[in-house]
N, C-alpha and C positions, 0 to 999 in steps of 0.2 A: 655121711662123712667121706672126702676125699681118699684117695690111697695116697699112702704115704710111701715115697721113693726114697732110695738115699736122700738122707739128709745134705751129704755134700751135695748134691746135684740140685737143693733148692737153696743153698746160702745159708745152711744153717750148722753146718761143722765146726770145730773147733781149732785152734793152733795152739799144740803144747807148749811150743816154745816163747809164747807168747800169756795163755792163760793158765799156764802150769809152772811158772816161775818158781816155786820152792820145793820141786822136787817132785811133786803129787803125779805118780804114774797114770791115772784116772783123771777125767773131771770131777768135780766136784756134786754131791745131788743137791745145791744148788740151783748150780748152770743147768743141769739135767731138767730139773722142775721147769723155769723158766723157758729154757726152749720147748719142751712139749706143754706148756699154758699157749704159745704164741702160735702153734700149729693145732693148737684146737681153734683157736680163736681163725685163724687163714682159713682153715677147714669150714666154720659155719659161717663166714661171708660168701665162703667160694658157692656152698650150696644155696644162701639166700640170692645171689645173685642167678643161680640156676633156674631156682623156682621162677624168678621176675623174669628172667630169658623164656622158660617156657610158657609162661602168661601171657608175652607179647605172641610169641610162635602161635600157640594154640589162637589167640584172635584172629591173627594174620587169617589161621587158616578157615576156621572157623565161621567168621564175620566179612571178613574183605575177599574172600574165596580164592587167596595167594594157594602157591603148591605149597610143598613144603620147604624144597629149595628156595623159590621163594619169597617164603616166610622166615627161614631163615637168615638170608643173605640182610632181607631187609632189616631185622630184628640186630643186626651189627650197626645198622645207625641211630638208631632209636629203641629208646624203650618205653612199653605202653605207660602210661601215668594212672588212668581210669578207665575202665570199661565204662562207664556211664558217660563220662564225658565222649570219648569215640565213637558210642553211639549215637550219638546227638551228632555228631559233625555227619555220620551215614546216613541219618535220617534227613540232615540239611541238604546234600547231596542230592540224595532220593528227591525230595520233594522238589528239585531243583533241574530236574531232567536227565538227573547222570543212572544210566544204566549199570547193572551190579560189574555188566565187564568192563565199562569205562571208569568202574570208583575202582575194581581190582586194579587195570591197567596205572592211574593216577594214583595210589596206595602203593606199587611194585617203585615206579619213580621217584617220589615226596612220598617216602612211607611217616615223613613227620605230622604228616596231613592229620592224622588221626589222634594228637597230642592239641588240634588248636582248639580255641575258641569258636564255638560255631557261630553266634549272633554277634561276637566283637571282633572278631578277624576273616571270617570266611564270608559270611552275608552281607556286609558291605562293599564287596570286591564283586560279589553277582549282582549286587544293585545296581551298581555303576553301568553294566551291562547289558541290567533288565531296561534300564531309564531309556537306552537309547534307541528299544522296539524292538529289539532282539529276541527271537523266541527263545525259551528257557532252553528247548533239545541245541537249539545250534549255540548257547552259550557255552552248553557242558563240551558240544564236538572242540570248540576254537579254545577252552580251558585245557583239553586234554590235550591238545596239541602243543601249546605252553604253557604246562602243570606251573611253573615256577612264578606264572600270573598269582598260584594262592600264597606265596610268601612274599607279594612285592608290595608295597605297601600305597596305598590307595591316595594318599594327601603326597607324598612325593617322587611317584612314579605313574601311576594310573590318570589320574587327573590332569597333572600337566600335560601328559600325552597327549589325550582327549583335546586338550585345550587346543596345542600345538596342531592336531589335525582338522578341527573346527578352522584354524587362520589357514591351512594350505588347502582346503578343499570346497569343493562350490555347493556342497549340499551335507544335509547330516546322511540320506542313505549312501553316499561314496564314504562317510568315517564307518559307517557301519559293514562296508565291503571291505574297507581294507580291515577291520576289526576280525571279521571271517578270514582273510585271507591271509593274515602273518599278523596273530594275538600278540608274537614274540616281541612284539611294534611295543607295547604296554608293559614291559619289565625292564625294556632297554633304558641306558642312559642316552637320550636324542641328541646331546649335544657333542658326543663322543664320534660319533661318523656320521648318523642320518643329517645332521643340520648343515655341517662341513661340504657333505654330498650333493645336497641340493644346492649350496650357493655354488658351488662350482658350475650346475646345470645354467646357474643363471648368468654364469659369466661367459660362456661360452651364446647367451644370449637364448636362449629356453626360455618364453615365456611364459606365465603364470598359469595359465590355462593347460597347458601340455605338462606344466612340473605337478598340475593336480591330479591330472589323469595318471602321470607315472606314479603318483604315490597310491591312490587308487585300486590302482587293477595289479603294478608291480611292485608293490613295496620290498619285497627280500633282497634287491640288489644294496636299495639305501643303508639296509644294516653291514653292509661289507665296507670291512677297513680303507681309510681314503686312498691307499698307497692302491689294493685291486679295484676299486672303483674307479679310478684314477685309469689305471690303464683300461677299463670296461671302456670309457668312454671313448678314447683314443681310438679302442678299436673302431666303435662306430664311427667316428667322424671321416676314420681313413676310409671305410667302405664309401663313405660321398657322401653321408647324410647332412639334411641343412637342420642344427638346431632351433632353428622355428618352426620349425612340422612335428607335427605331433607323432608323426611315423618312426622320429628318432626317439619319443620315451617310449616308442613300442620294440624296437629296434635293441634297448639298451638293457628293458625288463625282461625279453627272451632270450636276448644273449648270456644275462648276468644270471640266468638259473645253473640250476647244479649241471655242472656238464655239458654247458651252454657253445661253449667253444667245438668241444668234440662231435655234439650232435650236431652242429653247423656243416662241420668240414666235410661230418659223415654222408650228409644231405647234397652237399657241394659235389660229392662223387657221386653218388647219385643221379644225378639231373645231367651233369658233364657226360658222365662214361655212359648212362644208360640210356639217355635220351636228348643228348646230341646240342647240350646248349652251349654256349660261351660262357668266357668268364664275364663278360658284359652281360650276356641275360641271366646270371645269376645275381651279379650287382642292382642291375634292375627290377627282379621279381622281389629281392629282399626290401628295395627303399619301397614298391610300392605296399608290400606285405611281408611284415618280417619276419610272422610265424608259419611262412611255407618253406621256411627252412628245419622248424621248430617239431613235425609233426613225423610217425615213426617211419621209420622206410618202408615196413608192410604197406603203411596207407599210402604213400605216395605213389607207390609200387602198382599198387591197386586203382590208383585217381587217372593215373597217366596212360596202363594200360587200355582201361577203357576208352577214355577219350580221344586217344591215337590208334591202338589197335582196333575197337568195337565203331566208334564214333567216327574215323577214317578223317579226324583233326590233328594239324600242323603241332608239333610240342612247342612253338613260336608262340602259337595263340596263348598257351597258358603264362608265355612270360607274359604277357600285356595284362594276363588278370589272374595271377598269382592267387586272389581271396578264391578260387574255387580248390583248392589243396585244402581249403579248411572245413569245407561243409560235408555232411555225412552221403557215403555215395550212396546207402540204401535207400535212405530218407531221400534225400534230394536232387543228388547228380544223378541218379541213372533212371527215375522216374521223370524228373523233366528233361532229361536230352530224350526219352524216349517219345515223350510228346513231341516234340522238336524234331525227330527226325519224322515220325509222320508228315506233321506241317511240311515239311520242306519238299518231303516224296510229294505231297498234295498241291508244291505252287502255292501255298497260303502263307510262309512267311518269303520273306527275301532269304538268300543268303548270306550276304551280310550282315545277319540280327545283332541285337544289343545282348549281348552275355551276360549285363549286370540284370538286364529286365527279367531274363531266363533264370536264372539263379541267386538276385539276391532280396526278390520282392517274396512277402509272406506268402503262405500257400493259397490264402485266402485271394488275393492279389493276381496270383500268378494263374490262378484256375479262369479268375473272370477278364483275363491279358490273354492269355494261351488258349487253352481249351474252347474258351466259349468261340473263338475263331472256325476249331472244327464243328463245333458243336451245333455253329450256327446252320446248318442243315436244312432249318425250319424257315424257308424262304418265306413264307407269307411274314412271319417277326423280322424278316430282315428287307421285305419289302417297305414297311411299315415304316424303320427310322432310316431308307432312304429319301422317300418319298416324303418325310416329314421335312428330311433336312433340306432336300431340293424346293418343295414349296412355302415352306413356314422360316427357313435360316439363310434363303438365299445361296445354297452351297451347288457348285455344277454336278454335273453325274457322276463324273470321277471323282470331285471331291467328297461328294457325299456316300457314293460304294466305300472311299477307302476310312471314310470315318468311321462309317458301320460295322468295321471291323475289329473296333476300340472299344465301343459299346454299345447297346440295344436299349430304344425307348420304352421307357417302362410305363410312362402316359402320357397321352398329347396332351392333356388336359394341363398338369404340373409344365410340361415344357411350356404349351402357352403363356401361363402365369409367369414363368422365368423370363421370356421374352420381353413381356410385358411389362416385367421390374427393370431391366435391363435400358427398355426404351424409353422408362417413365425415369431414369437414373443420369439421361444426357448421351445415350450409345447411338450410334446413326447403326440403318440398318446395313451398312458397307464393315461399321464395326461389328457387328453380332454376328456378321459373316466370315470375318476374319477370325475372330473368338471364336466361334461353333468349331470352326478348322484346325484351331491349335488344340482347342480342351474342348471335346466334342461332347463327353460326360457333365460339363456343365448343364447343361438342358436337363439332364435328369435330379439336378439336386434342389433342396426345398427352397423357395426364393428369399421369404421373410425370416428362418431361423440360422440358413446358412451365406448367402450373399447379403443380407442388409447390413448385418453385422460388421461386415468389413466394408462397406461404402459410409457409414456413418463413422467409421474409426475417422478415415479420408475427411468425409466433407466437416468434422469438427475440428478438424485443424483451417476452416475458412477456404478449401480448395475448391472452387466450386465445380459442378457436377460433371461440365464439359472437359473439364481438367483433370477430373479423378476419371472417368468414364479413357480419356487420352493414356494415362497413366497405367491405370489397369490392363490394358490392350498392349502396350508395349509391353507388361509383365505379367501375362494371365493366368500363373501361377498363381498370383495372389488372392482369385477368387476360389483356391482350392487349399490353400494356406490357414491352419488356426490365425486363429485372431488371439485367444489366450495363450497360447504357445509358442507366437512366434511375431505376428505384427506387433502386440504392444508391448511386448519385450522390445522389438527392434524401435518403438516407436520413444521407449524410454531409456536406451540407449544413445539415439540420436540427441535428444535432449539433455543429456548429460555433458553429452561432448560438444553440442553446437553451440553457438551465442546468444540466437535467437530462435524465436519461436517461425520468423522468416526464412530463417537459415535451413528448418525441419521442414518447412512447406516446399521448399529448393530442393532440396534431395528428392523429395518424393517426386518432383514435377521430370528429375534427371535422371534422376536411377532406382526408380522403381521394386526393381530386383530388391533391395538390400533390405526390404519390410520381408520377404518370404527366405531369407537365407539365414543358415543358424551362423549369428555375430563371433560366436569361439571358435568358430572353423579357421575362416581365415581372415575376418575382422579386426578383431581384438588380437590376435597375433600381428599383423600388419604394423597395427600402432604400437602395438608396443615395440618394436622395431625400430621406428621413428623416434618413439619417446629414448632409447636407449641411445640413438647416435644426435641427441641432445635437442630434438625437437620442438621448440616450445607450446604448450598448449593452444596458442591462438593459431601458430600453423597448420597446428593440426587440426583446429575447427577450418578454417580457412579451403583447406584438402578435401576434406569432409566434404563441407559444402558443394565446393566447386570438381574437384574430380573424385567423387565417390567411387565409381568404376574398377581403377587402379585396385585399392583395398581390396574388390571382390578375388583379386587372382591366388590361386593358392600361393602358400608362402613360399615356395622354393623359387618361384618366379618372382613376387614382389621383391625377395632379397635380391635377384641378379639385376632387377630394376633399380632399386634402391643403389645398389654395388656402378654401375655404371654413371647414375649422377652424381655419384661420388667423386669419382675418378675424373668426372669432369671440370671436378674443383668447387660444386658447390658447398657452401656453409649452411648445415640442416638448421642453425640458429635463425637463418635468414628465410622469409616467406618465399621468396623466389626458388629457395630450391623446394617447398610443393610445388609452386607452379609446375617447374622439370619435372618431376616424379608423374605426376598429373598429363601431362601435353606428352610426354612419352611414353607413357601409359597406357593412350590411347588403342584402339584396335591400329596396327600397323605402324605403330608409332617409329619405331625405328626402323623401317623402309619411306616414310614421308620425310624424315631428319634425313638421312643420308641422301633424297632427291633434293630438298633443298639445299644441301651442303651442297651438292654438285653445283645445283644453277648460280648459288652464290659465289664458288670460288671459278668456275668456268667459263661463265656469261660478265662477273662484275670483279673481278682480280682479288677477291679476297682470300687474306690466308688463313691455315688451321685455325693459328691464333685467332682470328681475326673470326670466325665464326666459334670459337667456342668464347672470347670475350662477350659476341651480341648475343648466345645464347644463355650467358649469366645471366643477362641482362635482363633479357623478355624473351624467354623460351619459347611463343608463340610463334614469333618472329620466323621458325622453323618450322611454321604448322600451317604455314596458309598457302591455298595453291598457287600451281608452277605460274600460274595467270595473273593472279592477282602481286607476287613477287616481282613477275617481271614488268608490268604494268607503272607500280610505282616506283620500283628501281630507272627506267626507262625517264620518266618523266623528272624525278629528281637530279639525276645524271646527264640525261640529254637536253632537256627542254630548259632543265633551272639551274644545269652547266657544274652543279656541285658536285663531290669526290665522292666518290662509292663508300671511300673510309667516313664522311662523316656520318654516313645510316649505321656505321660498327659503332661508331659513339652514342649512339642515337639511335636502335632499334626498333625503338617503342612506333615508331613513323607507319612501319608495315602495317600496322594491327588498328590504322584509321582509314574511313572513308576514302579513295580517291578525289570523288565526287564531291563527296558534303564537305569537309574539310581542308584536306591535301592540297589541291587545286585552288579553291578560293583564298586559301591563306599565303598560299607561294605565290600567287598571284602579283598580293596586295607586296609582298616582302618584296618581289623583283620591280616593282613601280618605285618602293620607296626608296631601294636600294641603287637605280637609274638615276634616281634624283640625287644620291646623295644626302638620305635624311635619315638612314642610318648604317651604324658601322658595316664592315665586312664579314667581321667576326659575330654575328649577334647571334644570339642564345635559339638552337633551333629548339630545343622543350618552353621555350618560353613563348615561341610563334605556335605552338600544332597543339603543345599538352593543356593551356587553360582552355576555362570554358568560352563559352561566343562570346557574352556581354566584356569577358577582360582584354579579347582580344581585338574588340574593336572601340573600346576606349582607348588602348594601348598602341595602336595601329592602325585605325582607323580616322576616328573620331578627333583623336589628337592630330592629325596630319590635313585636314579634310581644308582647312582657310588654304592650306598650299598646295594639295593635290586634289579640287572640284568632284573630279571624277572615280574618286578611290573607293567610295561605296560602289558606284555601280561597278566598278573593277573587279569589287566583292563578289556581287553578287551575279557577274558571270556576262551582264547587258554590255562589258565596252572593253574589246580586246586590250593588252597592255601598252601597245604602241600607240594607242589612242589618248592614254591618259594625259 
């Protein structure tokens, strides 16, 4: 029984003046009875509730291995219901991967956890999680992390999730990563900020490809409120990022962590005070790598040391490859610069080496790149695949020393047989020489399991063997390239987007390259680009076809690509502006545009207008040599006396034969035009743009009772004063 305090001090006194009305000095023993019945009664609830408080405590402590604080603390929000039921949820737990300190820790948080249903509320919330390949240990780790996963309810929160991450991700192991990396993904309401967040990614033009990697690898920034995500990305984009690189959902996911901004700035001081950069090479070591601002200042402290003080390298070089701030210096930085600086002391590499080949190829990789160069010691092995590649590959002596140094024949015999697949496949031996030069490691690989594979992908699309053999030599990556991983992906890609099965044989016969390149790099971002500034599907097959190239360049170039035939006033509804994208696209594309704009406004009076009108037109127009421009400008202007402005009407003129066409058809027009047998004014697309047969019914054939001689005028036998 409780102790009993004053009575006034629990609400149970009396007011004489109130319950003593007739005088009565005392209460009555009545009142007296009644109130000590009601304080017996307060007394054995308060202890019933005692005993069930110390029921729950003693489990807490007992079972769940709480302290006693607590087990107390916890015991204020819940009280146990059944020891049998609570064991059954510990057992389901247990059986489930959760360690006794992870069910304590998960009991200390949700101490209601051990009131549920274990087979109707807790095991269908781990099944959901078992389904998707998740081992049991890492479901209980990604549970403890968001305990409140075991009260969300599985039909309208877990599921839809799931669902929603199956439509934004390109595979079930990335819903399985981000399921590891932020469970908290799985209790949230998605359409409170995560949905909100991403379409704004998409309006600033984020393609799908790059919003899946942010969901991905960074999902915690998507769960912040739109108003701080809102400003997260602001910040990115003022740093310069282009929303179509995938650098800015990397950019936006290490900014947007806890303290993202302070650990930046702290980083920014850093690199400035300590080792001498600009605010420009910090801008550019972030867009090329965003988490070498990300990583703690010990390490940096320690990457840069090295590399500048021990390594006696420029801290410039690290702006240009920022991704070595990320890799471990024990592991990796200071055991291959160590290799490295031997090589160099030994004259075995250049000076100028590739940083990425030194640091970001696997170990495996990098021993038989690197080392085996020192290693090669054993001149007779290295006599061996010179003297193979000089007699059997056609390669000179230099060429073949400096191959030998890529890699070492492992049998003449297998290289034979590669030779000999190669020769039997359409290669002339000028190409097996030129290929031995680029991928000298070809000759060691197996002929029939690793190179057939990918010349039959080729020759069943109908390309025949001279033309895959042509093909491959201009991209001879592709005989080092999966065929499962990467050509018939690319192969069913093309087909998706082109019109024809002709149209797939054209790319390949153009650009090669785009069967060994991964399409979501900068492919499929490209286009989607196009599609967004309203491109229609057939331009974009059209593009496709005809200038694949373009597409290859990374995004932050194809947008200033894109960005400038804009501004030149094309309409992306309209095919002619791929053609622009395409023909300026080109290698040197805008140093060949700006030579012809010269010769056209310098040499033939035209003005800005006046060339940005004929390059709406037919963009090519801008792409033919200085020779061939002034050739038919020359002949139009001087010889057939017409105005420089009617080729601005009429561009398409440039992009025909002199010879075959040009000439025979202005020919025939300045006889008929002497004669007066047709206007002044007549349509010059209607003389140069049909095909022969329309042009010499039409001009010819029609006039011939009154001009005898206007075939042969044609055909070049009888000057036009003769006619």
């Amino acid at each position: 029984m409780i102790r009993l305090y004053n009575w006034k001090s629990i609400g149970l006194g009396y007011l004489k003046a109130e319950r003593f009305s007739f005088g009565d000095s005392y209460p009555s023993l009545f009142c007296l009875e009644n109130q000590y019945l009601f304080c017996r009664r307060l007394s054995s609830e308060a202890s019933a509730n005692q005993q069930e408080n110390n029921f729950t405590v003693n489990y807490l402590i007992n079972s769940c291995g709480l302290s006693s604080e607590g087990a107390i603390s916890a015991s204020k929000w819940f009280k146990l219901r059944s020891a049998e039921k609570a064991d059954s949820v510990l057992a389901l737990l247990r059986n489930h991967g959760f360690s006794d300190a992870q069910i304590s820790k998960l009991v200390r948080s949700t101490p209601r956890v051990v009131n549920a249903e274990a087979e109707k509320t807790l095991l269908p919330k781990l099944e959901v999680f078992r389904s998707l390949g998740v081992v049991k240990e890492d479901v209980a780790k990604a549970m403890i992390l968001a305990p409140n996963l075991f009260v969300a309810s599985v039909g309208n929160r877990i599921i839809p999730t799931l669902n929603f991450l199956r439509r934004n991700l390109l595979s079930e192991k990335q819903v399985v990563s981000a399921f590891k990396r932020c469970p908290r993904f799985f209790h949230e309401n998605l359409y409170k900020n995560v949905v909100p967040n991403i379409e704004l990614l998409k309006e600033l033009g984020m393609p799908q490809s790059c919003i899946s990697l942010f969901l991905a690898h960074f999902p915690h920034p998507l769960l912040l409120d739109q108003e701080k995500f809102g400003e997260l990305v602001r910040d990115v984009k003022e740093i310069g990022f282009n929303f179509h690189n995938s650098m800015s959902a990397v950019a936006i996911g290490t900014l947007g962590t806890k303290n993202g901004k302070l650990i930046m700035n702290r980083s920014r001081q850093v690199y400035m005070m300590r080792w001498g950069w600009s605010e420009d090479d910090v801008r550019y070591a972030v867009k090329r790598f965003p988490q070498c601002m990300f990583k703690s200042e010990k390490k940096i402290m320690q990457v840069m040391e090295f590399l500048v003080n021990k390594m006696g390298w420029s801290s410039g070089m690290i702006v240009k490859f920022p991704q070595i701030i990320g890799f471990s210096l024990e592991k990796r930085i200071i055991p291959r610069c160590s290799v490295v600086k031997v090589l160099l002391l030994k004259g075995l590499i250049q000076e100028k080496f590739s940083w990425s080949t030194v640091f970001c190829y696997a170990d495996k990789l990098f021993v038989s790149r690197q080392l085996s160069s020192e290693a090669s010691a054993n001149q007779q092995e290295n006599n061996l695949t010179v003297n193979y590649l000089i007699n059997s590959c056609g390669l000179s002596s230099e060429g073949a020393f400096s191959a030998s140094k890529r890699f070492k024949l492992r049998s003449a015999e297998k290289a034979d047989s590669v030779l000999a697949f190669l020769r039997n496949h359409g290669l002339s031996d000028a190409q097996i020489s030129k290929l031995v030069r680029s991928i000298p490691q070809i000759i060691n690989a197996n002929a029939e399991k690793t190179l057939l594979p990918k010349v039959e992908v080729f020759r069943s699309l109908g390309v025949a063997k001279e033309d895959v053999a042509k093909a491959m030599i201009r991209s001879p990556t592709l005989f080092v390239t999966s065929v499962g991983n990467r050509i018939i992906p690319a192969l069913n890609f093309l087909r998706r987007n082109l019109l024809s099965e002709k149209q797939v044989v054209s790319i390949f016969k153009r650009c090669p390259r785009i069967f060994h390149e991964n399409q979501y790099e900068n492919v499929v971002p490209n286009i989607e680009l196009l599609k967004e500034l309203g491109m229609p599907q057939s331009c974009i097959s059209l593009f496709l076809a005809h200038f694949p190239h373009p597409l290859l360049l990374d995004q932050e170039k194809f947008g200033e690509l894109v960005r400038d035939v804009k501004e030149m006033g094309f309409n992306f509804h309209n095919s002619m502006s791929a053609v622009a994208i395409g023909a300026l696209g080109t290698k040197n594309g805008k140093s060949i545009m700006n030579r012809s704009r010269q010769v056209y406004m310098m040499r033939w009076g035209w003005s800005e207008d006046d060339v940005l009108s004929a390059f709406r037109k037919f963009p090519q127009c801008m792409f033919r040599s200085e020779k061939k421009i002034m050739l038919v400008m020359e002949f139009l202007v001087n010889k057939m006396g017409w105005s420089s402005g009617m080729i601005v009407k009429f561009p398409q003129i440039i992009g025909f034969s002199l010879e075959k066409r040009i000439v025979p058809r202005c020919s025939v027009v300045k006889v008929l035009l002497l004669k007066g047998l047709i206007p002044e004014n007549f349509s010059l697309s209607s003389v140069l743009c049909g095909d022969e047969k329309y042009f010499l019914d039409a001009f010819v054939t029609r006039y011939l009772n009154r001009v005898p001689e206007l075939r042969n005028v044609y055909q070049g036998t009888v000057d036009i004063e003769d006619a």
